[in-house]
C-alpha positions in Angstrom: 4.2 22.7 3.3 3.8 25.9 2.4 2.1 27.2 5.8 5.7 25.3 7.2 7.5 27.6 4.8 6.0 31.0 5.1 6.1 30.6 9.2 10.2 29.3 8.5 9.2 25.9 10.5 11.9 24.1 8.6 11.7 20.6 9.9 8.3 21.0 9.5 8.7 22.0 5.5 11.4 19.2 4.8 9.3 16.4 6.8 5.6 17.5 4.6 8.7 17.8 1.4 9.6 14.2 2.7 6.1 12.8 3.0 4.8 14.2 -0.3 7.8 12.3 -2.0 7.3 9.3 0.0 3.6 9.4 -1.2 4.7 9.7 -4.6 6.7 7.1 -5.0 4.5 4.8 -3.1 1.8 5.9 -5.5 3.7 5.1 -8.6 4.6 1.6 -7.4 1.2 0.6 -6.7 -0.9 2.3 -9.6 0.4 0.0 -11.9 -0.1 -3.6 -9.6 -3.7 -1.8 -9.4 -4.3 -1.4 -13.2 -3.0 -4.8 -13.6 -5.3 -6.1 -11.4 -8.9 -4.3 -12.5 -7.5 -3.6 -16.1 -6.7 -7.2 -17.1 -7.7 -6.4 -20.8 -5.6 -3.0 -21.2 -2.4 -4.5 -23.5 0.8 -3.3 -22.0 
């Protein structure tokens, strides 16, 4: 992202921008089914 930003490859920034998020957010949705999973006794 940054490489994409300091050579001004702008589709290249917004698409590694766009990934990054998309990893996020799948992150954060399947953190939580994994806890559930392995951390059965953690009280939520």
């Amino acid at each position: 992202m940054f490489e994409a930003q300091q050579l001004f490859d702008m589709p290249g920034m917004y698409a590694a921008i766009f990934a990054a998020g998309a990893l996020g957010y799948t992150l954060n949705l399947l953190f939580p089914v994994i806890e559930r999973r392995f951390l059965h006794w953690a009280a939520r």
